[in-house]
C-alpha positions in Angstrom: -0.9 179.5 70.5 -1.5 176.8 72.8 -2.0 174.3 70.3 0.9 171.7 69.6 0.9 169.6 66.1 2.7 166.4 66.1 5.3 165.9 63.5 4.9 162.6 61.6 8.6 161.2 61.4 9.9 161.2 57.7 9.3 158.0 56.0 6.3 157.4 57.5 2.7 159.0 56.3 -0.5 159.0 58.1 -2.3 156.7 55.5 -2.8 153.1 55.3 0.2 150.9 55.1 0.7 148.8 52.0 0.4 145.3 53.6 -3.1 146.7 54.8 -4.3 148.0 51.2 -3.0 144.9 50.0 -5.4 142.7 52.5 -8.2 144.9 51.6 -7.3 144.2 48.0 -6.6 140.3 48.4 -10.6 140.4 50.6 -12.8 142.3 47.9 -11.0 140.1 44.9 -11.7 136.9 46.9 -15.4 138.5 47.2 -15.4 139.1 44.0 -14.6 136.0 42.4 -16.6 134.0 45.0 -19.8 136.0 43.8 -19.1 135.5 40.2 -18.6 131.7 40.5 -21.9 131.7 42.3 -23.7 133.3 39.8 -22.2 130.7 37.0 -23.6 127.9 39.1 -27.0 129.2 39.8 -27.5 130.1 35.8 -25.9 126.5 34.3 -28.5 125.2 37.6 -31.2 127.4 35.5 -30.5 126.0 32.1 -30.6 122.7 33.3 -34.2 123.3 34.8 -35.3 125.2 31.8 -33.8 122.0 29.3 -35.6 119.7 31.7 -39.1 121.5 31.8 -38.9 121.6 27.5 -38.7 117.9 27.5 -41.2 117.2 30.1 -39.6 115.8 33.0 -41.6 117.2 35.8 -38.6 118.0 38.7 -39.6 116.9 42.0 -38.2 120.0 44.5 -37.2 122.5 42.3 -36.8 125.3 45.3 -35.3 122.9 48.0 -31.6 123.0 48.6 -29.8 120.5 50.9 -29.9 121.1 54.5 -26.3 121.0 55.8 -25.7 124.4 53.8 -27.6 125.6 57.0 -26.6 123.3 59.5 -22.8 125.2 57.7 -23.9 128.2 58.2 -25.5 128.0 61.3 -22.3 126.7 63.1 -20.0 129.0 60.8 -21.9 132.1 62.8 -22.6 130.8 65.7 -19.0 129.2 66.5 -17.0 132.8 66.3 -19.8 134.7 68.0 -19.3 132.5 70.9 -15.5 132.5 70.8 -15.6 136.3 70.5 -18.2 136.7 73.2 -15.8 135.1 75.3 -12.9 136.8 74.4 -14.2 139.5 75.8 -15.9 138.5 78.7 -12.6 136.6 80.0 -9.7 138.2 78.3 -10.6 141.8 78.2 -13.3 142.0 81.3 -14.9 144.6 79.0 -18.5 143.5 77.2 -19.4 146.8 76.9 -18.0 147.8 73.9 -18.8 148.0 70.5 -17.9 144.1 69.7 -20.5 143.5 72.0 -23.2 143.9 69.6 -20.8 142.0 66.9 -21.1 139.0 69.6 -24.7 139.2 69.6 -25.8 139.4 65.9 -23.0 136.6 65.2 -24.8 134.4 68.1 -28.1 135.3 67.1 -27.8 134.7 63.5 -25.7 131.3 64.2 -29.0 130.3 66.4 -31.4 131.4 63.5 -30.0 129.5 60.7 -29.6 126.2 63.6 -33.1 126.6 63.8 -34.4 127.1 60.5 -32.2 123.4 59.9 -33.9 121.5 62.8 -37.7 122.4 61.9 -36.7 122.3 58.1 -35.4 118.5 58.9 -38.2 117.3 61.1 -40.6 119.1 58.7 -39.0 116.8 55.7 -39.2 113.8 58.0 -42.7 114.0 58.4 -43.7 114.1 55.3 
């Protein structure tokens, strides 16, 4: 008897807007199509290999990609787990939440692939 239901206002519903679906839409298309291109690249990449091993032609590196994909990457994570990170300490005064952990893995990760591109660059150097 004590309980009181809120009336939603007619018009309006409870679900997810249309401009919202429509992001989510727009994000898992771009994925999508992102993830198919890659996989086009990497098998024409394979053909190419596989052409050039028939013939002969021994392929120095076959495994090694170019370093500033993780140099990229590294600064791509890094970057907005920083910015977050302080968005929260300055702005909001709150690190406690759960974004907190989002500001680590980002920071961590960006650090991991920065890493990875310094000893993969001086390893290259020296030999």
């Amino acid at each position: 008897m004590g309980e009181r239901q809120e009336r939603i206002p007619e018009g309006e519903d409870s679900t997810l807007d249309w401009d919202t679906t429509c992001f989510f839409l727009f994000c898992a298309v771009a994925v999508l199509c992102g993830a198919i291109l890659d996989y086009r690249k990497k098998e024409l990449i394979h053909r190419e290999r596989l052409a050039a091993i028939e013939k002969g032609i021994v392929l120095a590196g076959l495994n090694e990609g170019p370093l500033q994909v993780y140099f990229r990457r590294g600064l791509l994570w890094l970057i907005p787990g920083l910015g977050l990170g302080a968005f929260l300490w300055f702005v909001s005064e709150d690190f406690s939440t759960a974004w907190s952990g989002t500001v680590v893995m980002m920071t961590c990760l960006g650090l991991a692939y920065l890493l990875y591109y310094f000893y993969e660059a001086r390893r290259r150097r020296s030999s």
